[in-house]
Phi, psi and omega in degrees: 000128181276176200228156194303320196327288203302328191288322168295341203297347167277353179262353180283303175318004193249348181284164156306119166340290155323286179309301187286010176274310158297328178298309157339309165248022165278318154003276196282346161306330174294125201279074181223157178248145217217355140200199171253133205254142200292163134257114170229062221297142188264122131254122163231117178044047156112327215258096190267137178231141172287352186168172215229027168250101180241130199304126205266166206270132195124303165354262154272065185300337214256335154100066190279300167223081194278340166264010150291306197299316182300339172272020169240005154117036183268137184281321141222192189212148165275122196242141194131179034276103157287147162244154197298310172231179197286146185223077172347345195051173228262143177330144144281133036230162205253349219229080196194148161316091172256099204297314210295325169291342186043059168249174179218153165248125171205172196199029193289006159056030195054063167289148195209155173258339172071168235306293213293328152321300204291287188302347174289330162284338155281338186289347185250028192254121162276083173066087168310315213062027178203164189258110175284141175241185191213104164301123145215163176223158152321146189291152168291026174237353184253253197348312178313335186261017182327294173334305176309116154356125162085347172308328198254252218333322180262007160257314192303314159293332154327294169274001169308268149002266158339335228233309181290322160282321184298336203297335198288320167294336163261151155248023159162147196270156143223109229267124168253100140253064177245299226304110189287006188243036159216111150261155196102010190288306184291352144319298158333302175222045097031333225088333174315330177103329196278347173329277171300338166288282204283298186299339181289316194292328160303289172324273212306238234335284219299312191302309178300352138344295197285308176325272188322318167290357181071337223304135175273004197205119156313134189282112178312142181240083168258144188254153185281101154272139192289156183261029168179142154325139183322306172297011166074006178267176186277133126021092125267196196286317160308293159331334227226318163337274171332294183268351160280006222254308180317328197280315241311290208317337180253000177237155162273312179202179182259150156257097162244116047196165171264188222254136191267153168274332157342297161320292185307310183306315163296349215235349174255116161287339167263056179294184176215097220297315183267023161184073198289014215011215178209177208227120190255159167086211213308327174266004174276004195284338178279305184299356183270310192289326188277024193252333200286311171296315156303328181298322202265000146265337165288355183189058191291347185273302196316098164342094180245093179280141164252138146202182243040116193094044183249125185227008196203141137336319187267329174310296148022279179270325182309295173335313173312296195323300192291355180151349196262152178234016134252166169187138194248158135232152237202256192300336177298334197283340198294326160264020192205313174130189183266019178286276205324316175332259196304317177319310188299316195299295199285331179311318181258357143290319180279353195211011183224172262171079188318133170026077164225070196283172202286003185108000000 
């Protein structure tokens, strides 16, 4: 059955990407509800979900409208990339549509309203009815010094920072040095060495957190991974090793995969060859599955979310099969409406089976 969304969709595509992403979530600012959320309860170490379908980080950065997402039936949310302080992002234009792919292209570079916004808005939020999590990253003017003397201490208070306002408010972090759209950040974690220099330390601050706070469950620390190697090929069991094999001991889980750049350069007329952002939706959908399947032999202890490319229900459940025992969307709601949510959710309450991959 098609859903007014999609019956609107020719008229929507004629809008600015961007702009029509604001129109959306003035939308969802709005107290109406857009769908009924499955039940389908989820526990990993303590961290209880109403269902195991969640709005991917990019969305809400600012946690603008964390009850619209919970009223289209969403099980949590990333709400972010927070930034320490406020960041305007990267020139327009940042932002575009590749229709014939039911894809998205972008490069918005973390605009962010920053720490102290986002938490005063979560701190007025009463029972959300979805479990928030919270994206952070280093600010992109501290990713400018990498080079520099002294770079993992100012991304480290940087996310020091970020992890202490926010704790009261999430209920597990995800750390992005995937993101092609600031650049030199997936440099950061790369071959650099700085990965693990930023997440052991981040981890240790969120326990004493838990501590002071009573908290009965460590709050999860998970990292954002990119869906293909710096040369642009897919996820093996080697290749995948190298940059997980540092993390394991220091993160609770992974999110794969963030938006290739690879993509973009063949599939966006505005890439750009030396700083191409990256290209989200239909076609990230291999890469995702096939990075989900290697995370679940390389990190069977681990909390493992997917995301990318779910345009479907069954896109959904293929993702569990391979290995994820969450899945986010994003770019799929941009062609398919906010119908999508509650489509995965009841998909993967009837068929799929969490982190059970399929062989």
């Amino acid at each position: 059955m098609t859903s007014l969304y999609e019956r609107m969709w020719p008229l929507i595509r004629q809008l600015p990407t961007e702009w029509a992403h604001g129109l959306g979530m003035r939308a969802l600012a709005l107290p109406i509800r857009l769908g009924e959320r499955v039940s389908d309860p989820f526990e990993w170490r303590g961290l209880r979900l109403p269902n195991r379908i969640g709005v991917a980080a990019g969305f809400d950065k600012d946690a603008a409208v964390v009850r619209g997402v919970a009223g289209m039936g969403a099980g949590f949310i990333e709400v972010g990339t927070v930034l320490n302080r406020p960041w305007s992002g990267n020139p327009r234009p940042r932002m575009s549509r590749v229709a014939e792919q039911r894809a998205i292209w972008n490069r918005m570079g973390f605009p962010s309203d920053g720490l102290a916004t986002v938490r005063r808005r979560l701190a007025a939020l009463e029972k959300p009815g979805l479990v928030v999590a919270c994206n952070i990253a280093p600010h992109p003017l501290t990713i400018r010094t990498a080079d520099q003397p002294g770079f993992a201490d100012r991304a480290c208070m940087e996310l020091d920072e970020l992890v202490t306002g926010l704790h009261p408010h999430a209920e597990f972090f995800v750390v992005n040095l995937s993101s092609p759209n600031t650049r030199g950040l997936r440099g950061v974690l790369h071959g650099s060495g700085f990965a693990d220099a930023l997440i052991a330390p981040t981890r240790a601050r969120l326990a004493s957190l838990d501590a002071a706070a009573g908290r009965d469950h460590a709050t999860p620390l998970l990292v954002k991974l990119p869906p293909e190697t710096a040369e642009g090929k897919p996820w093996n069991p080697d290749s995948l090793e190298q940059l997980v094999g540092p993390l394991r001991p220091v993160c609770d889980g992974f999110v794969g995969v963030n938006t290739s750049i690879h993509l973009a350069l063949r599939s966006a007329k505005e890439a750009e060859p030396d700083f191409p952002g990256g290209l989200s939706g239909a076609p990230l959908l291999p890469l995702a599955l096939d990075a989900n399947r290697v995370l679940a032999e390389l990190a069977p202890d681990h909390l493992r979310i997917a995301a990318g490319g779910v345009l479907s229900g069954a896109d959904a459940v293929a993702l569990v099969d391979a290995g994820a025992h969450l899945v986010e969307v994003f770019s799929g709601m941009i062609y398919r409406g906010p119908s999508l949510v509650a489509e995965c959710a009841e998909a993967l309450r009837a068929g799929a089976r969490p982190g059970e991959p399929n062989g």
